[in-house]
C-alpha positions as CSV (number, residue, x, y, z in Angstrom):
1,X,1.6,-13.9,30.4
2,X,1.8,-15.6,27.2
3,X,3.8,-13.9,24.8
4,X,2.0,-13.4,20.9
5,X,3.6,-15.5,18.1
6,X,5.6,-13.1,16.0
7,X,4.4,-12.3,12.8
8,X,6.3,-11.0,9.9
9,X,4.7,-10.0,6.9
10,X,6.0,-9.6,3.4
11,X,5.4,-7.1,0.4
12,X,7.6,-7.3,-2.8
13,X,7.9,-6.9,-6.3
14,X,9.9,-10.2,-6.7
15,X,7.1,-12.1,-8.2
16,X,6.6,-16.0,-7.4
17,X,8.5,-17.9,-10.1
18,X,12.1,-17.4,-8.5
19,X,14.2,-17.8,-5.6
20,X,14.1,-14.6,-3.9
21,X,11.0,-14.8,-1.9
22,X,11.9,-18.0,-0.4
23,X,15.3,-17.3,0.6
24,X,13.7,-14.1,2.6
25,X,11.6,-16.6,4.3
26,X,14.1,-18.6,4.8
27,X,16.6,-16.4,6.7
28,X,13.7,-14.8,9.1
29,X,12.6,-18.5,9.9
30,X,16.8,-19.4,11.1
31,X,16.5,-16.1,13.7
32,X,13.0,-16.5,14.5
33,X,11.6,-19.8,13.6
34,X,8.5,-19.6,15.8
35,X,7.4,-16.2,13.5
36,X,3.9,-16.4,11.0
37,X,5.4,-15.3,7.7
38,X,2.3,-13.5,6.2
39,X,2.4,-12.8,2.4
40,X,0.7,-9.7,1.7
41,X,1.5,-9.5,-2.1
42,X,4.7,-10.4,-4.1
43,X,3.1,-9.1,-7.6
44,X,3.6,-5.1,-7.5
45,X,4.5,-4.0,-10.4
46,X,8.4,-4.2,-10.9
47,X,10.0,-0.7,-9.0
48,X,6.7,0.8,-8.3
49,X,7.0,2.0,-5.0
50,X,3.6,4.1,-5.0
51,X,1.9,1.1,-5.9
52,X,3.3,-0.8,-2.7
53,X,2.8,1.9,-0.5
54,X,-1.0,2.0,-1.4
55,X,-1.0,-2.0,-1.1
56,X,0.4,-1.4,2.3
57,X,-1.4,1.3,3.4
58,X,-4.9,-0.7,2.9
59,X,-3.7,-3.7,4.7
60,X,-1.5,-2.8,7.7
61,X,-3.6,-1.3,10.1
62,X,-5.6,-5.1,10.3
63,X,-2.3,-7.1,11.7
64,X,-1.9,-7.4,15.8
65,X,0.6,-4.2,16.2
66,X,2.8,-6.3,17.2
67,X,3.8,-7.3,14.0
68,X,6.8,-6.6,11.8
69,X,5.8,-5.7,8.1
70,X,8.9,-5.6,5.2
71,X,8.8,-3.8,2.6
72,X,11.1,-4.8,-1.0
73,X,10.1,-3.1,-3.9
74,X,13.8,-1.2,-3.8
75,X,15.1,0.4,-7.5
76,X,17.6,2.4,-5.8
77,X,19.6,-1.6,-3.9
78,X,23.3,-1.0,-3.6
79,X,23.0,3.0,-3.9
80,X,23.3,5.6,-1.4
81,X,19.9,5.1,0.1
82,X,19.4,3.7,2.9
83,X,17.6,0.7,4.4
84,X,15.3,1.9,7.5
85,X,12.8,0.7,10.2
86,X,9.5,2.5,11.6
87,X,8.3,2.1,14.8
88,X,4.3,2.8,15.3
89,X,1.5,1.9,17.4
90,X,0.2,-0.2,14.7
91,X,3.2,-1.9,14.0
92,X,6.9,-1.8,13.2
93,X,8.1,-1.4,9.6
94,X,11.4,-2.4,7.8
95,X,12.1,-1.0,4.1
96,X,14.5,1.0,2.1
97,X,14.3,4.5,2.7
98,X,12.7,5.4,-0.6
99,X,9.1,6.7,0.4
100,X,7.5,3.5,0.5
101,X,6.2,4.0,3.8
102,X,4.8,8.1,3.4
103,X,1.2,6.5,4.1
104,X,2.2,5.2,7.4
105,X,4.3,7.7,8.4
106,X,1.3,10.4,7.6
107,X,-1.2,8.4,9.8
108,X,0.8,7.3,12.6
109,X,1.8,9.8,15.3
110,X,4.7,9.3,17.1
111,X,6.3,7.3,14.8
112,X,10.3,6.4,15.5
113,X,12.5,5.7,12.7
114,X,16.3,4.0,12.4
115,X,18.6,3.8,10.0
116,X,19.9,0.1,9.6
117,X,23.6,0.6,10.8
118,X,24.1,-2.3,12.8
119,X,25.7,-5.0,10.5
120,X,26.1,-7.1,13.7
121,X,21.9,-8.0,12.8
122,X,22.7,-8.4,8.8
123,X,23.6,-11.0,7.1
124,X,27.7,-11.6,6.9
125,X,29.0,-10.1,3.6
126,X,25.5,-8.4,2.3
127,X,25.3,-8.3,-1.5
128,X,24.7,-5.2,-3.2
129,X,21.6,-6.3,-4.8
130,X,19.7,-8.3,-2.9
131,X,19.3,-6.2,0.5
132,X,15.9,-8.4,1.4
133,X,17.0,-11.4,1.8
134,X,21.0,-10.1,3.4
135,X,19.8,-6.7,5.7
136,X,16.2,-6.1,5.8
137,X,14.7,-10.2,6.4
138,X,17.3,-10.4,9.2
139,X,16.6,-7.1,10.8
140,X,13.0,-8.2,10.6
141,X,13.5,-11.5,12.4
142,X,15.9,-9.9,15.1
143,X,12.5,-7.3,15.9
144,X,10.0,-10.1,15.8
145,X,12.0,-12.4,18.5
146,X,12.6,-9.4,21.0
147,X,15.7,-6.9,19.8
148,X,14.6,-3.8,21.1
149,X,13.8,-1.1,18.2
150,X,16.9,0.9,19.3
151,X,19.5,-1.3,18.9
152,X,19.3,-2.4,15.6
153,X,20.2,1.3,14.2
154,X,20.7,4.9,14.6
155,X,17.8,7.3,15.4
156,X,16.8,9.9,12.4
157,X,14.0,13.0,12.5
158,X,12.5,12.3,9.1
159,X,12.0,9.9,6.5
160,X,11.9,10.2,2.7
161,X,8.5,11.1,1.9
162,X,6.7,10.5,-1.9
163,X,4.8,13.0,-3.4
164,X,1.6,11.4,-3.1
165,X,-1.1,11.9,-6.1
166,X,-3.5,15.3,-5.0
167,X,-7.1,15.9,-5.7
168,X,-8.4,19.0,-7.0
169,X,-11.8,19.8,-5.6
170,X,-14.0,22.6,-6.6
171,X,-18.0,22.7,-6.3
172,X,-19.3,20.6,-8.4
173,X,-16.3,18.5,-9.6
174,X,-13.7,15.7,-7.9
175,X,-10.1,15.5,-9.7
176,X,-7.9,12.5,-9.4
177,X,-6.2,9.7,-11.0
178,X,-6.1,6.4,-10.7
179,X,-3.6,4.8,-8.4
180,X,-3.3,0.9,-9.3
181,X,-4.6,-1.4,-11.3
182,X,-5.7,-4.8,-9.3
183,X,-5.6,-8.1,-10.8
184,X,-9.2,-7.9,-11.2
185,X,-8.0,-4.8,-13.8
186,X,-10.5,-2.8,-11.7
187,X,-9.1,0.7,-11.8
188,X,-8.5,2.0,-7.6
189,X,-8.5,5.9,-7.4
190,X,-7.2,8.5,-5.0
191,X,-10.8,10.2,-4.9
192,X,-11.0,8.9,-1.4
193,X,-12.6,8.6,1.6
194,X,-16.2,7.8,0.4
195,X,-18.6,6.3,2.0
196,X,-22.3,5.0,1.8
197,X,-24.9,7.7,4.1
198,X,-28.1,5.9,2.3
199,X,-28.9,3.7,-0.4
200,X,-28.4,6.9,-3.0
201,X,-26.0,9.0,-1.0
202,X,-22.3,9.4,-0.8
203,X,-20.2,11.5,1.7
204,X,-17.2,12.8,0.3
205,X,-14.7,13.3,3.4
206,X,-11.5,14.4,1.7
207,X,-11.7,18.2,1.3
208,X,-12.0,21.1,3.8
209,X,-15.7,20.6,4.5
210,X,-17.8,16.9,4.1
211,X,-19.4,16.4,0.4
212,X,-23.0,15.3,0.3
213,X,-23.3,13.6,-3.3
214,X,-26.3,12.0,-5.2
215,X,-24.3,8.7,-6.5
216,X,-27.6,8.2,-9.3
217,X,-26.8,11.6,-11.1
218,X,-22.8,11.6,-10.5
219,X,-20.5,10.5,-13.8
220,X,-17.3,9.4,-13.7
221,X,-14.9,10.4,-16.3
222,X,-11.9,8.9,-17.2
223,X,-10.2,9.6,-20.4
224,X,-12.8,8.9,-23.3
225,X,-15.1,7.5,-21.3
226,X,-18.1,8.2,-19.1
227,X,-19.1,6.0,-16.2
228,X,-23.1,7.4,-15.4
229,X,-23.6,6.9,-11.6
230,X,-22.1,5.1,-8.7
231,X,-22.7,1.9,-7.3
232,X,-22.8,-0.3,-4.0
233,X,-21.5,-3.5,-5.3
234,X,-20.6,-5.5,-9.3
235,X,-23.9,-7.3,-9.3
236,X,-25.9,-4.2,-9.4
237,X,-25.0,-4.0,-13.1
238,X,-25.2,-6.9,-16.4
239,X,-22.0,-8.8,-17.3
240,X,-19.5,-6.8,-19.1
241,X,-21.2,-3.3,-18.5
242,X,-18.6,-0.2,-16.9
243,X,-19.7,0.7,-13.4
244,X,-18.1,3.2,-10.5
245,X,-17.9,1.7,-7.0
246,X,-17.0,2.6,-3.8
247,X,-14.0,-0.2,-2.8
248,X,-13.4,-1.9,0.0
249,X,-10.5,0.9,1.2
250,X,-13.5,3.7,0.8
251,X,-11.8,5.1,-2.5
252,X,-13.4,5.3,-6.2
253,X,-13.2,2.1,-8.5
254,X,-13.7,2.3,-12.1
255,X,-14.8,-1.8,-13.0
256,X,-15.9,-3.9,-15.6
257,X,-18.7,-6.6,-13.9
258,X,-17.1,-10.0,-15.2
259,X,-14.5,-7.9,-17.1
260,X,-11.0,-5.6,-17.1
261,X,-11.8,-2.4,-16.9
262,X,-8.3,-1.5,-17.3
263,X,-8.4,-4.0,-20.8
264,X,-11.5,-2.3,-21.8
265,X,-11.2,1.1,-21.4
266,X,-6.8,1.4,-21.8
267,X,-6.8,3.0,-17.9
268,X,-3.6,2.6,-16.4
269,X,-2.2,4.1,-13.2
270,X,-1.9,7.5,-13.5
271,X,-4.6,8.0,-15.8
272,X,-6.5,11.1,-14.9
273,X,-10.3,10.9,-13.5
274,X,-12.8,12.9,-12.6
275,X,-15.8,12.8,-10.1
276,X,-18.9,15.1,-11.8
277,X,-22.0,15.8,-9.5
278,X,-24.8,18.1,-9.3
């Protein structure tokens, strides 16, 4: 049987206008130079590590599992933590050990994790700063062309883990905050999952018990400012009105149609929001 092309994908907060991407690129394509080199984003916000976990959380489940996702968005390069890979049923992961992967680790059972030990599948004389392109691209390329899991490091029990932004849900009220800001400047939530039962009826899925919830009577509140109602899609309001909508990862999105809600209204991740209904 055929084998699948590899496919390595790549998630940093390096930005496009320098070298660093490139030369990642550049040493998985020398160990593996039949892998896809999928871009996932290179614009998270510089050492925001709950910002690429969320980005990676959305995306990673729609790759083949067979493919090898990395993970650089790394304030604590050159200290004592350390640079790890996940093995899952939906794919393998390489990152520093920092809590960027919590999401995957908290969906995935049976999940195997390494530490990185093995400087025989680093690059010679790895820098103390730029662990992406010298321990974590090379790993990558060494899993996408066949290394077994096992021999590229030594097995651990547990993982760093973040502590992810909670909800606090009572009857008639939804606390969260918002997670990112897209480059839309829509503002994502953690009032998640939602999802569409009619044309005027949310289900609220992530509490003890399922949510039934009108979405024409519900306000949104975040800060200053009000948000009346929730709706299916940007066009179901006029240019440069505020609307609530359920995005494409089922969680709550504060938006501007044509506009930045995050411009508009000063939301920023973080900033606290709550879901009212009747």
């Amino acid at each position: 049987m055929t084998q699948p092309r590899p496919i390595v994908t790549l998630l940093t907060d390096f930005g496009e206008q320098d070298d660093y991407v490139g030369a990642m690129k550049g040493v998985i394509l020398s160990i593996a130079p039949d892998a896809h080199i999928v871009d996932i984003s290179h614009q998270v916000a510089p050492q925001n590590i709950l910002q690429a976990a969320s980005i990676l959380d959305n995306v990673y489940r729609y790759y083949p599992a067979h493919t090898v996702h990395v993970v650089v968005v790394d304030p604590g390069v050159g200290s004592a933590r350390q640079p790890i890979a996940l093995q899952t049923a939906r794919g393998t992961f390489v990152a520093p050990d920092n809590g960027v992967l919590t999401p995957v680790r908290a969906k995935e059972q049976g999940w195997k994790a390494i530490i990185l030990n093995k400087p025989d599948y680093w690059l010679p004389s790895p820098s103390n700063t730029f662990h992406g392109r010298d321990i974590f691209s090379p790993v990558a390329a060494h899993l996408a062309s066949g290394v077994a899991f096992e021999k590229l490091g030594q097995t651990v029990s547990d993982i760093v883990a973040l502590t992810m932004p909670s909800l606090t849900i009572a009857a008639k009220t939804i606390k969260g905050e918002v997670t990112r800001i897209d480059s839309f400047g829509n503002a994502l939530t953690n009032i998640a999952p939602l999802r569409w039962v009619d044309d005027h009826t949310l289900e609220f899925t992530g509490g003890d018990v399922p949510v039934r919830i009108d979405a024409r009577t519900t306000r949104v509140v975040c800060g200053w400012h009000t948000v009346d109602g929730i709706h299916q899609n940007y066009s179901q309001v006029v240019a440069g009105q505020a609307l609530a909508v359920v995005g494409s990862s089922s969680e709550l999105e504060i938006a501007v149609s044509q506009g930045n809600a995050s411009e508009q209204f000063a939301i920023q991740a973080s900033s606290p929001v709550t879901l009212r209904f009747d």
